[in-house]
Every structure is written in structure tokens, then in C-alpha cells.
N, C-alpha and C positions, 0 to 999 in steps of 0.2 A: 359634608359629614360622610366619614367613612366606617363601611360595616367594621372594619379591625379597629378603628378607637372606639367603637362601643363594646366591642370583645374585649379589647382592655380596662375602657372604665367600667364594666360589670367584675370584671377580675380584680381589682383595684375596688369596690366598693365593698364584695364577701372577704376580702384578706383585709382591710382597711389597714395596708400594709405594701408601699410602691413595690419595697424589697421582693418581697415575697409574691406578690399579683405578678410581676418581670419573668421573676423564676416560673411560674403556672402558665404563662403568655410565651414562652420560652425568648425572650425579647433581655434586653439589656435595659436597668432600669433607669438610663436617661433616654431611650424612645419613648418607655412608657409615658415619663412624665412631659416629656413632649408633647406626644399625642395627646393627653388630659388636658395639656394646654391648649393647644388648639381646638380640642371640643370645647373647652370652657369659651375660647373667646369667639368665634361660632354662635356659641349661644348668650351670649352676652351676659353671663354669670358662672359665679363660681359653684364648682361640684363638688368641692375638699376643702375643707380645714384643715390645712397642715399645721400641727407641731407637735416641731423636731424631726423624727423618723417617722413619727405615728399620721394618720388622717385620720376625720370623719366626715362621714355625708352631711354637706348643708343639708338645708330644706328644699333647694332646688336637687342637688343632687340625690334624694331619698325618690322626691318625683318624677326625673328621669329614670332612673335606675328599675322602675316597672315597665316605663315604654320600652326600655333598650332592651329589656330580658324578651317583651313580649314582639319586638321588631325579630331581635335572631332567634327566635321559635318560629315564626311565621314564616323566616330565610332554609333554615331546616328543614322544615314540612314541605318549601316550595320546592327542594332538590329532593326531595323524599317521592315528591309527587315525580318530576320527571323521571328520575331513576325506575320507578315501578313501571313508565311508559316505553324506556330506551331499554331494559334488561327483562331477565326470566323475575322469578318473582325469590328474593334475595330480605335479609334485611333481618331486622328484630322487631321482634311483637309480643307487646308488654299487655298481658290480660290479667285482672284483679279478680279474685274470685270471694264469695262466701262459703261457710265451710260448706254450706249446704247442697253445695252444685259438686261437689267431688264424685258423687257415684256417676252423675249426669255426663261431666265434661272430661271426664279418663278414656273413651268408649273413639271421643272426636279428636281428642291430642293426639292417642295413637294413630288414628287414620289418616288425620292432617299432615302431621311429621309424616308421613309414608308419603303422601303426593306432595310435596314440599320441603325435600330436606335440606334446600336451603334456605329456609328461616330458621333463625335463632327462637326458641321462646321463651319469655318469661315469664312464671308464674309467681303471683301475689297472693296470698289467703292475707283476711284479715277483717275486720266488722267493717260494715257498709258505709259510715260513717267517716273512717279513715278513707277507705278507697274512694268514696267520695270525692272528699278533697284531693287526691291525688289525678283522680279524672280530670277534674277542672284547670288544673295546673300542670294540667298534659304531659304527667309522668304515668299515665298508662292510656295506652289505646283505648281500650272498652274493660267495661267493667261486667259483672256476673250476678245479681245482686238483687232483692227483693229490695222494694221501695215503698215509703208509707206516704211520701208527700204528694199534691195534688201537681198541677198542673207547674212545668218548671221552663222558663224558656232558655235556660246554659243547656236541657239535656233533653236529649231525645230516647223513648221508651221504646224496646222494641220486644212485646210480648215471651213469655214461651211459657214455663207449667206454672200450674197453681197447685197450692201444698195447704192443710191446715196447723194449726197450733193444737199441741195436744200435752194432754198429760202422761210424761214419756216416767218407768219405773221398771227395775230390775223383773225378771220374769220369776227370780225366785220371791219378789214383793208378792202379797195377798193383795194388796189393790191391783194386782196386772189384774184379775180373775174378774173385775167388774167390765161391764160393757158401757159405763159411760159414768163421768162424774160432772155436776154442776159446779161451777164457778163457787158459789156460796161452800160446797164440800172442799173444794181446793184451798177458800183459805182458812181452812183448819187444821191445814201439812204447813212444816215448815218447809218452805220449797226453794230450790236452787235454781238459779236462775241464769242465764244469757247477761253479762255486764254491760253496762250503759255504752253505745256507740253499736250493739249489734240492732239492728233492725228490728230484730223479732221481739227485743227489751222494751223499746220505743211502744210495740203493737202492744206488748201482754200491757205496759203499766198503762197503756189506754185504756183496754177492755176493761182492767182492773176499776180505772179513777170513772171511765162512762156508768159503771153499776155500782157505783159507791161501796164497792168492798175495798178492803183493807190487807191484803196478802201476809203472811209471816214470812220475808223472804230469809232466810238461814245463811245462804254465801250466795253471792254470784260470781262468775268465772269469767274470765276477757279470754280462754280458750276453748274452744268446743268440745275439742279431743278429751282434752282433761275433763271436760262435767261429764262429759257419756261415761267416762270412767270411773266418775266417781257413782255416779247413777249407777252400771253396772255390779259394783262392789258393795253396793251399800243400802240400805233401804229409804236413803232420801228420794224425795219426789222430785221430779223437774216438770219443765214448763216450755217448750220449743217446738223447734218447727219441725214435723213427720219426716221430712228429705232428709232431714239432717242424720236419718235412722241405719239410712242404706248401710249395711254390712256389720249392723251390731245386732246380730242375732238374739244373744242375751237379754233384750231390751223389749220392753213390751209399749207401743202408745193405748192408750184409753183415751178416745173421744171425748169433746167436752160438748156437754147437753145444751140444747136449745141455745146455741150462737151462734153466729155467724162468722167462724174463725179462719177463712181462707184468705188467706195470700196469693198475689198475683206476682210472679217473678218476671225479670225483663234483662234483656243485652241491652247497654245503658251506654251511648253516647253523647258523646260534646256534640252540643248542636252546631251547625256553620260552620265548622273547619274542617279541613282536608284530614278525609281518610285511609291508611295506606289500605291496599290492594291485599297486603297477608290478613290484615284485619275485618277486610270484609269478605275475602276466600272463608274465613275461620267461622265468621257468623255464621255463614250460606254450609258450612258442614254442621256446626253445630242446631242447626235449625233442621234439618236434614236427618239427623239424627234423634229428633224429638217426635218424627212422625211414624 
């Protein structure tokens, strides 16, 4: 078995299309299906239904088709590793953020980029929930990200601030002017909310269901940007995390009374696999930077 017929039956399984996997493999499509042959008999089954021009993945071939993706990621990371050993520090580093780390992580991109201009980066915003999944499927280095769940052995926590949940309102609102409201007073706003898959949505409809109150929630947003701004313009109530405040002036939080609302944020990696060397340069400033 050879790493390029599993480069082509992975190309061959997302195109279920020989024509067209050939053209992606830059190959002519009778190697292609050569090569599929000989993995198929190799392995002593078939990986395609072919008919006509069309395929699809057996049942053997739906179960290979995760070890092969996950064999040439393991091949990638293992020349990722030597490269960062053989060269200066070179490459691409894909970081996912929450919106909430923005005033946080602007301060270490600039400085990083300055000792480092040869890394590419890329930045992800997005709820914790999506980046999540994309951590674990090793389309981002590290993540940036408050977490609610407990103990996880795919990820590894690696501390940095805690923030609380607060009752965030336009500073021209008359509740800015209070010093603290009770959970029971909050659900008597109709309150705009963080949309399912942010983290902080996950915390509040806890807090909420743990003290049997009932919320009026009014809209929730799957953008940040856009609720601060609606918050801003408007005399709706919101419900979010304090960091997320950085540089909206405008905006007033009011503490919420007797809970215990703090969040603990972390640099979030895949546990057990190889880390590149920009990714953990970038930790060690951004951690650096928190002191």
C-alpha cells in the first residue's frame, strides 16, 4: 500500500467521480483507477460501486476512507514536524478565536508577526462550538475559547483570564445606572441573547434552568458584532460575557447579584498530537502577554 493510492482513493471518494478525482490528482484517469485497483485487491475488497461513470463508497470503502484521511494527516504533521526542525520557523498557523479574545489577542499578532514574518496566519472567529469541531479535525492548530465542559481527554486546557457574565445595556439605558440586578429582575427584560453553539449561551441557559427561572429571550444573534450593536442603538437588554466589551465604550455591564458567574478561558489543544513550533511560539507570547 502506497501513500499516493490512498491520496487518490480519498480524491476518488469526496468527487465520487474517477473523471474528475484524475483531474484533482493531476493523474490520468486510467492510473487512477488502477491504482483503486490495486488497493481494492490489497485489501481484499471492494472500495466503489461503480455504475456507469458514477461511484459510491461501499461499506468497506466509507470505513477506510477515515483511516486514509487520518494516515495522510499524521504524514503532513510528521513533515511539519521535521521542517520546523531542518528550517527557521516558516509555515501556516491556523488559530480559531472567540469574539471575546479580540481586544486580548491584537496586542500578540502584532508582536508575533514582528518576530516571525515568516508565518502565514490565520484567523478564525466563530462560537466555540463550531471551532471546536474544527480543532478536532485538525483544521486549526489551537483554539482561543471559553469552555463549560469538564474533564475531556481529545483536549487539553491551557488556562489564561477569567471574565464574568453580565448584564450588558446601552449607557443611554436607565438600567446602566443600577449597580447590580438579580437573575429573578433579568427575567422581566426581554433579553437578547448569544445564539446556540456560543459558549456563553450554553453557561447563561444553565444558570437560567439551575434556578428555575424562565428568561423572555426576544432575539438571539450567531454574531457578536451585530448584538453589541444592537445593544448599543437600542434599549434592549443583553446577557454576555464582560471581555466581549473591550472598545464599546457606549455599553454599560451591570453585575449580576449573588452568583457566581465567572468564566474561566483557556488556549485549547488536541491532546497527543504533534504541535507545530509557530503554534507554540504564539502560546508562549500570547501567555506572555497576559502578565
Amino acid at each position: 500500500m502506497e501513500l499516493r493510492q490512498l491520496e487518490y482513493f480519498v480524491h476518488a471518494a469526496e468527487k465520487l467521480h474517477f473523471t474528475e478525482a484524475a483531474a484533482a490528482a493531476f493523474i490520468t484517469q486510467s492510473t487512477l483507477s488502477q491504482q483503486i485497483k490495486n488497493l481494492e485487491e490489497e485489501l481484499g475488497m471492494l472500495l466503489f460501486d461503480r455504475i456507469g461513470k458514477q461511484v459510491r463508497l461501499t461499506e468497506a470503502g466509507q470505513v477506510f476512507l477515515s483511516h486514509a484521511k487520518k494516515i495522510l494527516l499524521n504524514v503532513k504533521k510528521a513533515k511539519q514536524a521535521i521542517t520546523d526542525l531542518n528550517t527557521l520557523v516558516t509555515g501556516e498557523l491556523k488559530i480559531g478565536v472567540s469574539y471575546v479574545f479580540t481586544s486580548r489577542i491584537l496586542p500578540s499578532l502584532t508582536s508575533f508577526s514582528a518576530k516571525y514574518p515568516g508565518i502565514n496566519i490565520h484567523l478564525e472567529y466563530g462560537p466555540s462550538e463550531e471551532l471546536d469541531k474544527k480543532l478536532r479535525a485538525s483544521e486549526l492548530d489551537l483554539i482561543l475559547a471559553f469552555h463549560n465542559k469538564g474533564v475531556d481527554d481529545n483536549l487539553e486546557l491551557q488556562p489564561l483570564f477569567r471574565s464574568n457574565i453580565v448584564m450588558v445595556v446601552s449607557k443611554k439605558n436607565k438600567l446602566s445606572e443600577l449597580k447590580s440586578v438579580t437573575l429573578k429582575e433579568l427575567s422581566q427584560f426581554e433579553l437578547i441573547l448569544p445564539a446556540a453553539g456560543f459558549s456563553s449561551r450554553e453557561f447563561i441557559n444553565e444558570v437560567f434552568k439551575k434556578n428555575k427561572i424562565q428568561p423572555k429571550i426576544k432575539m438571539d444573534v450567531n454574531d457578536m458584532h451585530a448584538l453589541l450593536s444592537l445593544l448599543k442603538n437600542s434599549d434592549m437588554v443583553g446577557v454576555i460575557n464582560e471581555k466581549a466589551l473591550g472598545g464599546w465604550d457606549e455599553l454599560s455591564a451591570v453585575p449580576i447579584a449573588n452568583k457566581s458567574l465567572t468564566r474561566q478561558s483557556f488556549i485549547i489543544w488536541q491532546k497527543d498530537v504533534y504541535r507545530k513550533k509557530a503554534a507554540l511560539l504564539f502560546a508562549e507570547e500570547l501567555l506572555n502577554k497576559q502578565e
